[in-house]
MARLUM-907404 format. One line per 4 residues: their letters; for each residue x, z, y of C-alpha. Coordinates in steps of 0.25 Angstrom, whole numbers. Layout:
BEGIN
A	X Z Y  ...
// end
This chain:
BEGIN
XXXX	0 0 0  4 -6 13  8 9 21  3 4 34
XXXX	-11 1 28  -22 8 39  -29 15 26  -13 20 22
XXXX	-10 27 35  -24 29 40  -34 39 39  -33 35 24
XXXX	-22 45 25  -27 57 33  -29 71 28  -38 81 35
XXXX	-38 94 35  -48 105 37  -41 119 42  -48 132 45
XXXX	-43 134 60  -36 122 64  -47 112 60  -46 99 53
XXXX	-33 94 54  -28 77 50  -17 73 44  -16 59 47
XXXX	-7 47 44  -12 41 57  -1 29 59  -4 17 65
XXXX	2 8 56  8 -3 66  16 6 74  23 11 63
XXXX	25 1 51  36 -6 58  44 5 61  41 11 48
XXXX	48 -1 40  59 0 51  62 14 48  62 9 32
XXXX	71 -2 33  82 6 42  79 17 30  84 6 20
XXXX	96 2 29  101 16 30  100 21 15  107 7 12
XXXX	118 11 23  134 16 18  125 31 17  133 36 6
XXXX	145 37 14  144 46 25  130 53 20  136 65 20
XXXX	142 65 35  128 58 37  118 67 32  126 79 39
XXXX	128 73 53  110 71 53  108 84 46  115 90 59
XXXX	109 82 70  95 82 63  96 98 63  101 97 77
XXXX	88 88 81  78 96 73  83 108 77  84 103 92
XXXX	70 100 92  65 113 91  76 119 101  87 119 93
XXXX	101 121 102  111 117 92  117 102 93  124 95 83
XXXX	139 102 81  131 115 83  121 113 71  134 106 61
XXXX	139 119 62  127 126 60  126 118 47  139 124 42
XXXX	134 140 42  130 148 33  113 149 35  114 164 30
XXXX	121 169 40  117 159 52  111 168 64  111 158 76
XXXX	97 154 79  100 139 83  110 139 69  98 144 60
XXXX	89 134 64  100 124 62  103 132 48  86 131 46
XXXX	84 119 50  96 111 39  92 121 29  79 114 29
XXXX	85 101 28  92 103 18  80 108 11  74 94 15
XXXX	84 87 8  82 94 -3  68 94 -5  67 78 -3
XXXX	76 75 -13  65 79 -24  56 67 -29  44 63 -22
XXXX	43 76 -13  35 79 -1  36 93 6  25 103 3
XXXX	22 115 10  32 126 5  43 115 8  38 115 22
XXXX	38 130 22  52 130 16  58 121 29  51 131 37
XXXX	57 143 31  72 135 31  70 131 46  64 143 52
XXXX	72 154 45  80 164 52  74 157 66  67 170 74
XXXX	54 166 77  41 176 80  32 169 73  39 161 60
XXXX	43 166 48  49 154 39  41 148 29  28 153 33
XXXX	18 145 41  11 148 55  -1 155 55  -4 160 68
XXXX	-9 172 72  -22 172 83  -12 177 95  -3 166 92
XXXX	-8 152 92  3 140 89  4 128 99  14 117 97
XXXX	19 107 107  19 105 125  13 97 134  25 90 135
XXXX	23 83 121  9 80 121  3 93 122  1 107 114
XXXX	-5 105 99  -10 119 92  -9 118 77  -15 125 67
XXXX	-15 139 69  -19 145 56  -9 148 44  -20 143 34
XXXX	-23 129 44  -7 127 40  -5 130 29  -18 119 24
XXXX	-12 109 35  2 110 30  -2 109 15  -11 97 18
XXXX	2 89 26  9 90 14  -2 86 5  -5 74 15
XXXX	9 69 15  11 70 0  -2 60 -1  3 53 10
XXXX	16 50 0  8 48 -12  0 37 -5  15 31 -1
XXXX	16 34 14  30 33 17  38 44 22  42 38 36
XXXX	26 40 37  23 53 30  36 62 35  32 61 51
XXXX	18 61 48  21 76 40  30 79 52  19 78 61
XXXX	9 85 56  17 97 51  21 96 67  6 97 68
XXXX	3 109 58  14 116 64  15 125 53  26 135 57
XXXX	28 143 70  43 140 71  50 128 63  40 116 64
XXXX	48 105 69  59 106 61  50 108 47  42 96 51
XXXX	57 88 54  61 91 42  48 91 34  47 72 39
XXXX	62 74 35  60 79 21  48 68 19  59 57 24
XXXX	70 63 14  61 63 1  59 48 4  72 45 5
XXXX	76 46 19  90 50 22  95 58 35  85 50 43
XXXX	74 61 43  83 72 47  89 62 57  74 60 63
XXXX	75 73 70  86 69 79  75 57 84  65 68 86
XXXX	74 76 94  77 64 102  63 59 104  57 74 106
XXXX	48 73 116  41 61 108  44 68 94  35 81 100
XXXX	24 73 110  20 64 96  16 76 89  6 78 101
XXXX	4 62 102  0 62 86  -10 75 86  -17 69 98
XXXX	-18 55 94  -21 58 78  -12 47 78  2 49 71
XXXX	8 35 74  16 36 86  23 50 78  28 42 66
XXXX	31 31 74  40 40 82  46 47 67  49 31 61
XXXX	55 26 75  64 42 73  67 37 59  72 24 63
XXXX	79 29 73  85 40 63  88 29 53  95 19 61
XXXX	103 29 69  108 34 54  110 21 49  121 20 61
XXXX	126 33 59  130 29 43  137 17 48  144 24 57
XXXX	148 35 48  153 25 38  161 18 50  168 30 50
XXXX	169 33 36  177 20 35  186 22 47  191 36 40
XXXX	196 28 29  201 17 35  210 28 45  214 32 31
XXXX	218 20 24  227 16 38  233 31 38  237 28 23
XXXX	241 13 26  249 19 37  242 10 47  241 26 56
XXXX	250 38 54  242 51 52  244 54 67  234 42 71
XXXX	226 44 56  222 60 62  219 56 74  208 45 70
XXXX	202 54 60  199 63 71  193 54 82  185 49 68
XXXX	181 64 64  178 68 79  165 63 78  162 58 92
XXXX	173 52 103  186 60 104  191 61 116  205 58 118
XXXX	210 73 125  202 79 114  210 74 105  223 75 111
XXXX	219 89 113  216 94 100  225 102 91  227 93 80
XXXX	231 81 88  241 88 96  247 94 84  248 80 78
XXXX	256 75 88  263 88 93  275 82 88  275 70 93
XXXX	274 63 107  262 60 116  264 45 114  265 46 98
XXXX	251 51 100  246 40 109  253 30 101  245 36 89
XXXX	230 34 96  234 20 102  238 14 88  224 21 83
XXXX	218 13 95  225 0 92  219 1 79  207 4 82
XXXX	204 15 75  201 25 87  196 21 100  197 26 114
XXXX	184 24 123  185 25 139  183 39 137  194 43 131
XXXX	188 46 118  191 42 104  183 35 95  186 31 79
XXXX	190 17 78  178 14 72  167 16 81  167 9 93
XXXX	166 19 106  152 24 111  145 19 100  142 33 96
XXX	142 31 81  152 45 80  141 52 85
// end
């Protein structure tokens, strides 16, 4: 069956709900098929061009670099203040004993990727309630909140009533108030979206559609963002997706203002196009940005060798093969002082003159395997200056 068939996504697919306090409530596929079949097949076929890409080789430093900066855009979303070299170290402690709030979350909140990557891996899955309880609990834990306790869902008391959203983003929405209401509303998304798979609705369909009215459920006092990011992402995963669903939140983060005014856009209108619009245009975006990044990866993975084979063929003395290593490790431009002023390169040339040094960074320059832009920075011989492709 043709997936863009009115019956396919139409109200053939709706799900209503009736809840005690909250009223009924819809769940509904509501895609206008035009505006977003194209793009659907775009993001597929750049999905085909990256799992065919030279992966294999640098998955590894791959999968790490957008496990970093995908924490980092979550995490920043919902007032995060760590930025990338902050959260890489983060990575590296020891969860039991972290106690910085803004080091927690980032802890949380990769805890829970890991469980994401777990979890997809198993055959034919599709998250169920305990597993959305189980993000929760992973992304809220140790986090001092006066309301939240990880795990458990909202349930508000008569005093306290739960509003979601500004007027700057299309208004304030208040969701179901009742523990009971959420707990039925939650049970039937994940009902909905494991019929939605069995009648072969795609996962680029179905994971933004789950992230969007999880968003509206608004199950949890704390933590709700995050879960729902990682909830689309563990849909995309199990059907074979690779980095680009954790990479997405990096396009939400820079795309805020349109990511939270859609889930206002959508309520109102009961019309949930322009939302997975936005997500597959995010996906794209995602893909081809990480399709790039392998290539450039693997650029640099051949250049290491190559300064290896012409160290070992004597082509450079060790002097010139240090040197390139490090403007190739440094990860972005090197400026010329810093490396001049840096402990290691004056020890390797404490010994010797000033111009043996400059000979050394002129024969590397001759053959081309550093370059000097009009900033005085360095750059490996294999990308050409400002590009970007280090960063």
């Amino acid at each position: 069956m043709d997936i863009f068939d009115d019956k396919f996504l139409g109200a053939e697919l709706d799900f209503s709900v009736s809840t005690e306090r909250f009223g009924p409530f819809t769940f509904s596929a509501g895609i206008e098929s035009s505006a977003v079949e194209l793009l659907l097949h775009r993001v597929q076929d750049a999905q085909k061009r990256f799992k065919s890409s030279p992966l294999a080789q640098v998955a590894n430093d791959l999968e790490r670099e957008v496990l970093v900066s995908s924490v980092v855009g979550t995490n920043t979303i919902e007032g995060g203040e760590l930025d990338f070299q902050q959260t890489e170290l983060a990575f590296e402690l020891d969860p039991e004993v972290v106690l910085e709030e803004q080091q927690r979350r980032v802890v949380n909140i990769k805890a829970a990727y890991d469980l994401a990557k777990e979890v997809a891996g198993q055959k034919d899955w599709q998250p169920n309630v305990d597993y959305i309880k189980r993000l929760h609990e992973l992304i809220t834990q140790g986090i001092a909140d006066s309301h939240n306790i990880p795990g458990q869902l909202r349930d508000n008391p008569k005093s306290t009533v739960t509003r979601v959203g500004d007027a700057n983003h299309g208004g304030v929405y208040k969701p179901p108030q009742s523990g009971r209401d959420i707990a039925k509303l939650l049970s039937a998304l994940v009902d909905w979206n494991a019929k939605m798979a069995e009648r072969g609705v795609p996962a680029l369909i179905r994971a933004p559609l789950f992230h969007l009215y999880f968003e509206l459920i608004h199950p949890f006092w704390d933590g709700n963002g995050r879960v729902g990011r990682v909830l689309e992402a563990s849909i995309l995963m199990a059907d074979g997706f690779r980095y680009a669903p954790f990479a997405q939140a990096n396009y939400y983060l820079e795309h805020i203002h349109q990511y939270f005014l859609l889930f206002n856009t959508c309520r109102k209108k009961e019309d949930n196009t322009a939302f997975i619009a936005f997500f597959l245009e995010g996906m794209l975006d995602s893909i081809n940005r990480l399709h790039s990044r392998v290539n450039s990866l693997v650029s640099l993975l051949l250049f290491r060798n190559h300064l290896r084979t012409l160290l070992e063929e004597r082509a450079i003395n060790q002097r010139q093969y240090a040197v390139a290593v490090e403007v190739l490790n440094h990860g972005t431009p090197l400026p010329l002082a810093k490396l001049r002023s840096s402990a290691w390169y004056q020890a390797l040339y404490s010994k010797l003159t000033i111009k043996t040094a400059q000979r050394d960074l002129q024969q590397l320059r001759q053959k081309d395997l550093v370059q000097l832009d009009a900033e005085n920075r360095l750059w490996p011989g294999c990308i050409e200056p400002d590009v970007g492709l280090m960063s």
